[in-house]
TIRO-2110 file (N, C-alpha, C; in Angstrom, 1 decimal):
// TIRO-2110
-18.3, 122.8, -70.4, N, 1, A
-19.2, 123.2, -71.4, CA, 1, A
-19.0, 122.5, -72.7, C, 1, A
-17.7, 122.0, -72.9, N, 2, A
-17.3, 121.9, -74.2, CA, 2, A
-17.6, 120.3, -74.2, C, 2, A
-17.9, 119.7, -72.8, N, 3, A
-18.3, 118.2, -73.0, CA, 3, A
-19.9, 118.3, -73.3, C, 3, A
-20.7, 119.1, -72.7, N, 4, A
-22.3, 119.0, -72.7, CA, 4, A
-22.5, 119.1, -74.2, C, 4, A
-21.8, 120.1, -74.8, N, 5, A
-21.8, 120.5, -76.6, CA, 5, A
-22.1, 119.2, -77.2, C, 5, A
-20.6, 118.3, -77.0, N, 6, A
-20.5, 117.2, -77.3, CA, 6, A
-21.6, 116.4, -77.2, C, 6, A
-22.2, 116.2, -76.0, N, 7, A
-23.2, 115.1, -75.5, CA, 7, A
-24.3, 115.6, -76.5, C, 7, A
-24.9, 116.7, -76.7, N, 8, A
-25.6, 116.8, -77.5, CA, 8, A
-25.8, 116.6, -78.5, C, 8, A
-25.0, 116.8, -79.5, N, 9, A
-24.6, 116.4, -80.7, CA, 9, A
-24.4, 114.8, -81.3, C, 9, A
-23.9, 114.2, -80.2, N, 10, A
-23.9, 112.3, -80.6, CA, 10, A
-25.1, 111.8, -79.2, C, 10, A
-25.9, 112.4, -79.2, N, 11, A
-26.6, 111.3, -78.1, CA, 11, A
-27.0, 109.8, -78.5, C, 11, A
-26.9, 109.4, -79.7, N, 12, A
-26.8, 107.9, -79.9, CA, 12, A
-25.8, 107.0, -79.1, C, 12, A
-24.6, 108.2, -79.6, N, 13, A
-23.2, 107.5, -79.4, CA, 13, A
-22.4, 107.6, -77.6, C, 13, A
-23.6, 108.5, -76.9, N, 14, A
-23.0, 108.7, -75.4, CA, 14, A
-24.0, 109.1, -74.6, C, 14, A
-24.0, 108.4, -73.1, N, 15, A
-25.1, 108.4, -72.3, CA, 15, A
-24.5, 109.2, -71.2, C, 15, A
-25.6, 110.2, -70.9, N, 16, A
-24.7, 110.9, -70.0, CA, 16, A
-25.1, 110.5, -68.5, C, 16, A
-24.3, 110.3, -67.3, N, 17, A
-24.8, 110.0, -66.1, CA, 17, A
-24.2, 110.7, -65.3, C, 17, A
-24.5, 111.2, -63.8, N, 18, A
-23.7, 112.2, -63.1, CA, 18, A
-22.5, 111.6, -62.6, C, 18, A
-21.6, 112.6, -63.4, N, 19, A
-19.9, 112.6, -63.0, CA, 19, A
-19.3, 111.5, -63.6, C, 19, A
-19.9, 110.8, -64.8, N, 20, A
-19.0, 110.3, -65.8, CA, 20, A
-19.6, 110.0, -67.0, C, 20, A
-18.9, 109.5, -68.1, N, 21, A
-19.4, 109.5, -69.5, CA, 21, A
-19.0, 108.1, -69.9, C, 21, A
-20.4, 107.4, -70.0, N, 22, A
-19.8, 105.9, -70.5, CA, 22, A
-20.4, 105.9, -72.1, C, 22, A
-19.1, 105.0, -72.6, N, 23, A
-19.5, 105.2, -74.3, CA, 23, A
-19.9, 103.6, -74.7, C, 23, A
-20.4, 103.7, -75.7, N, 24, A
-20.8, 102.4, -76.7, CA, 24, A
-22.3, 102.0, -75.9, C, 24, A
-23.1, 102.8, -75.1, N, 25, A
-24.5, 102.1, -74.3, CA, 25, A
-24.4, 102.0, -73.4, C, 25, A
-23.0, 101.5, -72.8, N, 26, A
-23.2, 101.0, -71.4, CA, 26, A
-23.3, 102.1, -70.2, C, 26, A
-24.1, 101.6, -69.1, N, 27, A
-24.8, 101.8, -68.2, CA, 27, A
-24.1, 101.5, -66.9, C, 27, A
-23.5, 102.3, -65.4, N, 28, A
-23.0, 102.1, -64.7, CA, 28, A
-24.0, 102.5, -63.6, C, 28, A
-24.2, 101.0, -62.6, N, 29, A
-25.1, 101.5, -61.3, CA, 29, A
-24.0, 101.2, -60.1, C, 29, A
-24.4, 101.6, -59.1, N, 30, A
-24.1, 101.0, -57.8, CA, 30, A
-25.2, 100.2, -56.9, C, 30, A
-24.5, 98.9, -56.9, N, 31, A
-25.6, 98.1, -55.8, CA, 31, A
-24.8, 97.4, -54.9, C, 31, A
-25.6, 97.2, -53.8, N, 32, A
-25.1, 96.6, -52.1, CA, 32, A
-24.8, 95.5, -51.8, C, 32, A
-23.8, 95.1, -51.8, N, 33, A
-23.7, 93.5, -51.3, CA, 33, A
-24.0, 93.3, -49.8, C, 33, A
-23.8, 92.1, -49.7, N, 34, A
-23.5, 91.9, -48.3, CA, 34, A
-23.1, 92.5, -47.3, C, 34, A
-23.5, 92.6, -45.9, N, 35, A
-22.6, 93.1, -44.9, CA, 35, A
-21.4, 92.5, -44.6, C, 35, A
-19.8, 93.0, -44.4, N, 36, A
-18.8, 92.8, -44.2, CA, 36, A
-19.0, 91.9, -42.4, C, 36, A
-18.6, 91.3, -42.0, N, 37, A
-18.8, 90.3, -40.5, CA, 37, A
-18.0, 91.4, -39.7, C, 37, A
-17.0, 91.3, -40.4, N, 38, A
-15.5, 91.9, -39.0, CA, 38, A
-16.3, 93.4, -39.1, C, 38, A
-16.2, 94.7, -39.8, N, 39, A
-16.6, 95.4, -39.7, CA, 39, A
-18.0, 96.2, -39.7, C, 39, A
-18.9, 95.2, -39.9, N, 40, A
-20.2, 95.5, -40.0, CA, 40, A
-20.8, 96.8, -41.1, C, 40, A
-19.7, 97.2, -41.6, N, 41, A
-20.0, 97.9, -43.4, CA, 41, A
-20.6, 97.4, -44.5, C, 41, A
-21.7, 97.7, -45.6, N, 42, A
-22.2, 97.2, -46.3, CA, 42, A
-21.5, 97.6, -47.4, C, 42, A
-20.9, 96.7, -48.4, N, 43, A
-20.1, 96.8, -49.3, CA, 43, A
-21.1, 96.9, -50.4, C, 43, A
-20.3, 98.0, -51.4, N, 44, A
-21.2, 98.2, -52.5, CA, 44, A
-20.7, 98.1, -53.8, C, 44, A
-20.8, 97.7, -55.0, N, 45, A
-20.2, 97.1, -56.1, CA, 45, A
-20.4, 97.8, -57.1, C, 45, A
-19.8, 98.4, -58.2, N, 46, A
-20.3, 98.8, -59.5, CA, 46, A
-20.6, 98.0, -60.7, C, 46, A
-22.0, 97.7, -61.3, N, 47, A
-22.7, 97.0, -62.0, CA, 47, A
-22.6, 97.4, -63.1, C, 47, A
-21.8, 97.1, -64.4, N, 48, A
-21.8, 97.7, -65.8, CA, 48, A
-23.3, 97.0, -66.1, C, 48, A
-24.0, 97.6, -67.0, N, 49, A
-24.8, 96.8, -67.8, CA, 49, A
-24.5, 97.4, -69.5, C, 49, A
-24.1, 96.6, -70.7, N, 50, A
-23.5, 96.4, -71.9, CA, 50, A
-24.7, 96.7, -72.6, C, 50, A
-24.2, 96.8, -73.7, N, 51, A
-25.3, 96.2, -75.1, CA, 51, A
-25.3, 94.5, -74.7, C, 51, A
-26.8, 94.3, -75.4, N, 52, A
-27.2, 93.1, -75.3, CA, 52, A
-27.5, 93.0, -74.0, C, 52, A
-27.8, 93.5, -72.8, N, 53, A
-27.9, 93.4, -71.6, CA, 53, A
-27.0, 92.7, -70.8, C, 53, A
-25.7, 92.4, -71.4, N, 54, A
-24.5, 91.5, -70.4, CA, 54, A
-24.1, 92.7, -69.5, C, 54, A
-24.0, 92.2, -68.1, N, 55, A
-23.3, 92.5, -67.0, CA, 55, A
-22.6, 91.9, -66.3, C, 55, A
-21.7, 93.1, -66.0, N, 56, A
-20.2, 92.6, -65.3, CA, 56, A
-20.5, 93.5, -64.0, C, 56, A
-19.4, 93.0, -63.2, N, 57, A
-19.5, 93.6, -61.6, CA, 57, A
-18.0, 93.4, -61.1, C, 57, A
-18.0, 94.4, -60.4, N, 58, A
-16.9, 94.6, -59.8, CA, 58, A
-17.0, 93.7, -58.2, C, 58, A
-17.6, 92.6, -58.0, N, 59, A
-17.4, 92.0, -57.0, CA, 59, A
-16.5, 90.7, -57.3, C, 59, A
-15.9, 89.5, -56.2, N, 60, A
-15.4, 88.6, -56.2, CA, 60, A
-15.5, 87.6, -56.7, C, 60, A
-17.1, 87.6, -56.8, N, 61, A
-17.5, 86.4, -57.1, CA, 61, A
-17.4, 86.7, -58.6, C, 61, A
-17.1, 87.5, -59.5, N, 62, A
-17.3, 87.7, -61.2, CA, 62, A
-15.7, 86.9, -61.0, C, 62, A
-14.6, 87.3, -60.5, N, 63, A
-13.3, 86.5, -60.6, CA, 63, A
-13.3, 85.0, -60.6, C, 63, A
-14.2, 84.6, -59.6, N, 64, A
-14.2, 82.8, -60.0, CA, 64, A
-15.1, 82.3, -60.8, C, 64, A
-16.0, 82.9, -61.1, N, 65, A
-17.2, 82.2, -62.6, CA, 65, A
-17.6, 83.8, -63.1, C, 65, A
-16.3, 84.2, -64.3, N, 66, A
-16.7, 85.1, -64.8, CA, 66, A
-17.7, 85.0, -66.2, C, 66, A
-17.9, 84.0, -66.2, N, 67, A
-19.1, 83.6, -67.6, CA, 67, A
-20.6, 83.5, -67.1, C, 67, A
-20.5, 83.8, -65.3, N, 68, A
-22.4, 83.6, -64.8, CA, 68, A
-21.9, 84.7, -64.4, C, 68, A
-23.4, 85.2, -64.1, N, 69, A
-23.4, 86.4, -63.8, CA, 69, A
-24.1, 86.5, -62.0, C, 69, A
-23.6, 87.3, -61.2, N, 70, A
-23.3, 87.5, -59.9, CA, 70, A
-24.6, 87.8, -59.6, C, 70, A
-25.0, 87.7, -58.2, N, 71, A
-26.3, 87.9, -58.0, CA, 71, A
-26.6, 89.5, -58.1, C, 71, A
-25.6, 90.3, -57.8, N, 72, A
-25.8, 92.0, -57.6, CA, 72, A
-26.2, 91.6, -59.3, C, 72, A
-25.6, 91.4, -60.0, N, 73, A
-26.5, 91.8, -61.6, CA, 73, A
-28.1, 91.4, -61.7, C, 73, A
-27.9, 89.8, -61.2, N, 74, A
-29.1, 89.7, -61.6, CA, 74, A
-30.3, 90.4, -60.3, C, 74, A
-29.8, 90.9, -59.1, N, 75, A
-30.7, 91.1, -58.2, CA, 75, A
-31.0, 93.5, -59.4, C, 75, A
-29.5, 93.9, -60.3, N, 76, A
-30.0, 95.0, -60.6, CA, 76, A
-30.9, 94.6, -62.1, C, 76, A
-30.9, 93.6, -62.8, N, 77, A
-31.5, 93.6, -64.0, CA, 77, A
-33.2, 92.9, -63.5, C, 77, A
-33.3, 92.7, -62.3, N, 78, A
-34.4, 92.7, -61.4, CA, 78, A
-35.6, 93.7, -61.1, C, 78, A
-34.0, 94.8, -60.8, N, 79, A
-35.0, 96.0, -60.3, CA, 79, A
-35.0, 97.0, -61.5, C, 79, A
-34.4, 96.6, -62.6, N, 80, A
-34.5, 97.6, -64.3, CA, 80, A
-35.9, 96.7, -64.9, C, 80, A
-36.2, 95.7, -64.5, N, 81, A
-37.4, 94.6, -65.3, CA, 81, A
-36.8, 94.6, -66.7, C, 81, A
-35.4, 94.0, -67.0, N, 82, A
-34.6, 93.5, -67.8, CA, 82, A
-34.9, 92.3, -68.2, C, 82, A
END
């Protein structure tokens, strides 16, 4: 109760989304990578999107060219018409 108070009061300063509270704008989706080969599971990534619209991702490919942005971003700033 004493968090929703809160949310109310700074809605500039905090977005509320189900089951967590991200501060300063940013935006947390889940989107689907590729299917895994060996186990045939469809792996799924978490997409921050920032101020200024920069996005980061929790997939592998952000570790080797962390200055471009992964296709899960650009395939979620796709489906936001970002």
């Amino acid at each position: 109760m004493e968090i929703l108070k809160k949310i109310n009061n700074n809605m500039e300063d905090v977005f509320y989304y189900p089951g967590m509270l991200f501060p300063n704008g940013t935006r947390t989706y889940r989107e689907t990578g590729s299917r895994n080969k060996k186990t045939g599971k469809l792996n799924e990534y978490d997409v921050t999107i920032g101020k200024k619209n920069k996005g980061t991702c929790t997939c592998p490919a952000m570790t080797y060219r962390p200055y471009q942005e992964c296709k899960h971003v650009k395939n979620l700033k796709r489906k936001l018409c970002i």
